[in-house]
N, C-alpha and C positions, 0 to 999 in steps of 0.2 A: 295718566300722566307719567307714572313707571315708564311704562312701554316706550313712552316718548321721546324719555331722558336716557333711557338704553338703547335705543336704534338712534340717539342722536338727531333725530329730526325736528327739532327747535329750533336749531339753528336757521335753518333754511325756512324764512317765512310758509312758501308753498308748499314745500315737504309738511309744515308743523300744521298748515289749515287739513289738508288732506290727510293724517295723522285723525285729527278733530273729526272729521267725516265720516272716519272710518270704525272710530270710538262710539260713538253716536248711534250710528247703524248696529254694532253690535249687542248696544244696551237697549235697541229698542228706540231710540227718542228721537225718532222722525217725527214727530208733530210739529214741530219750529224750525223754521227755516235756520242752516248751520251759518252763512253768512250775512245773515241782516232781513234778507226778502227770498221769495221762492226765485224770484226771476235770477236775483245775484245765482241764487243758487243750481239753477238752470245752465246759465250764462259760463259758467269755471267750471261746469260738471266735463271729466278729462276726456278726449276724442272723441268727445258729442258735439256738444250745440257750440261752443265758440268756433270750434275749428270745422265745424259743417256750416256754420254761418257766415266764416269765412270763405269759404272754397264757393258758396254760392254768393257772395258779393264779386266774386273776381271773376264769375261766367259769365263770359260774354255772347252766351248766347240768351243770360236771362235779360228781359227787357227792363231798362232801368226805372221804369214806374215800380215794379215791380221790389227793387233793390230798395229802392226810397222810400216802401213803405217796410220793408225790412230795417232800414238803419233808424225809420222814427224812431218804431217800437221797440228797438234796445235803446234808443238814445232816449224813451220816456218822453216823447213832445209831444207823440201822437194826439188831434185836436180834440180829445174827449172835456164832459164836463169837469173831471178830475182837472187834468192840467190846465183848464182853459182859467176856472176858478184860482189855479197855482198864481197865474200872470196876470190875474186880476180883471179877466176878458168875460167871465161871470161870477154871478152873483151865488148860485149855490151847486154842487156837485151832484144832485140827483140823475138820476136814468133819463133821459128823454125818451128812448127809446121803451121803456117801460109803463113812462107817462101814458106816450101814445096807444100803447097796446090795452094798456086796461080801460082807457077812457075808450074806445072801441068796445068792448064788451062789457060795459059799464059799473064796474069794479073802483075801490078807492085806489086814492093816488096818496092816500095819505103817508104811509111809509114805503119810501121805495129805496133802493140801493146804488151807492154810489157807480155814477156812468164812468168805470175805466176802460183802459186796456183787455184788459185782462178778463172784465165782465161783460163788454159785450160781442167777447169770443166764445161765451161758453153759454149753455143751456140755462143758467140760472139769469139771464137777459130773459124778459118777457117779450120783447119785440125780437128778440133773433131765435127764442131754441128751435122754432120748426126748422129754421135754414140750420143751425149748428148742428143739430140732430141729423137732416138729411146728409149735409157734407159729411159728419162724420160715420153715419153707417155706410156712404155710398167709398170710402176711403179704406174702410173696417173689410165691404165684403169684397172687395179685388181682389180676384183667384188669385193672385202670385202671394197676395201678402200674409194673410193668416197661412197660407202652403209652405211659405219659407222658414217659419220659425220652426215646425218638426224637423222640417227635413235639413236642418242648421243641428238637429242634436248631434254628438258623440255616442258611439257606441258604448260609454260605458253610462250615458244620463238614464235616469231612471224616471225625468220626467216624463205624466203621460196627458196630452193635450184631449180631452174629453167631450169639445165642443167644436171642433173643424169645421161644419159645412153652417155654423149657424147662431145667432146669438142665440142663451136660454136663459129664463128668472129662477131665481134661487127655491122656486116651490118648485118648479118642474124636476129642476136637476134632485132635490132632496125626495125623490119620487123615486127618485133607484138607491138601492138595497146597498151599493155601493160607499154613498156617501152617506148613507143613514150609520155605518158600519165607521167611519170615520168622527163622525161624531151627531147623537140623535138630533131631531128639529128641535127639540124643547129642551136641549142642555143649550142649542147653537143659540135659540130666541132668548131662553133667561141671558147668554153672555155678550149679546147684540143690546140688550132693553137700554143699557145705559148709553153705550156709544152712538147710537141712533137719536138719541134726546140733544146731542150736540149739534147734529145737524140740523142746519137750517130750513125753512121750510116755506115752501110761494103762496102767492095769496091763494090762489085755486084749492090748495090745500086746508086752509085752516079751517075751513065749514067740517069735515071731515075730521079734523083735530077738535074740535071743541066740542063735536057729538061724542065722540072717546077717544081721549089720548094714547093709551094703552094699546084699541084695538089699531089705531092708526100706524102707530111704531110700529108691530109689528106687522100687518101687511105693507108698508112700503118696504119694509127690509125684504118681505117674501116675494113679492112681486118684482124687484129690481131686477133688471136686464144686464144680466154679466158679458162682456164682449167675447170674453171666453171664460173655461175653464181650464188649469192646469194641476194635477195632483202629484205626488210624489209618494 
């Protein structure tokens, strides 16, 4: 707040939220979203997403199905269970598409997660991670795009991208001598055990959790698939 009230940026709404942003980031407390939801938070983040969302609303060489499904999903109307229950058009906010996928491999349906936006775009949907996962590694391994971010350094960056031609899991890469020297497995597992216990975790998973919790936490932490790695 010092800092705030000496560069004068209170005054100016935008100035004083970005101010907030930048406080936040340096204290560490990226766990909560700084303006209300991750999406606001997405949406105002500066010469990203509002003004690329913009510049792709107004191509007109994008097809406007295409737009439309662009401006639901910031406008939040998109027909999921979430907002269909908002406007009263169902009765509860479960997954459908979750339903379906475990009653297919004959699993409960007892608790399932709510059908948003936002959930059945990502890998934690039971009926979408095979496609989420494929779209998103087939997006991941396109030669120009993990290519561009080295070759985007400055000669004075010291970052060094460790993983170029390939995804690897956190046991392989802690294999070289390298990153053992950066910090050992068993200081990284004892300072993972807690943060790992927050995460959530799918039904496929909890046969494997309730044989041992302990050994569980810590092979998904070791097995996890990093998109890449960067060290400094």
């Amino acid at each position: 707040m010092v800092k705030v009230l000496q560069q004068n940026t209170w005054i100016h709404n935008r100035k004083f939220l970005k101010s907030c942003v930048r406080a936040r980031a340096e204290q560490g407390n990226i766990n909560h979203p700084t303006y209300g939801t991750w999406t606001a938070d997405f949406i105002l983040r500066q010469n990203e997403s509002r003004e690329f969302s913009g510049k792709y609303l107004n191509d007109l060489r994008v097809p406007w199905r295409h737009k439309r499904r662009e401006m639901m999903a910031n406008g939040g109307i998109v027909p999921v269970a979430k907002w269909l229950a908002k406007i009263k058009q169902r009765s509860d906010v479960n997954c459908r598409l979750c339903r379906r996928a475990r009653e297919q491999r004959g699993v409960s349906t007892e608790i399932l997660l709510e059908e948003t936006y936002g959930h059945i775009n990502s890998a934690f949907c039971d009926g979408m991670e095979t496609t989420v996962t494929a779209a998103h590694r087939f997006i991941w391994r396109h030669p120009s795009l993990y290519a561009s971010m080295p070759a985007a350094q400055t000669p004075a960056s010291k970052l060094r991208f460790m993983t170029p031609d390939k995804e690897s899991n956190m046991n392989k890469l802690w294999q070289e001598e390298e990153f053992e020297q950066i910090c050992s497995r068993k200081s990284l597992t004892e300072k993972r055990a807690e943060i790992e216990k927050t995460i959530s975790m799918t039904e496929h998973e909890r046969e494997r959790y309730d044989f041992d919790p302990t050994m569980f936490y810590e092979n998904r932490f070791w097995n996890r698939r990093l998109d890449g790695m960067v060290i400094k």
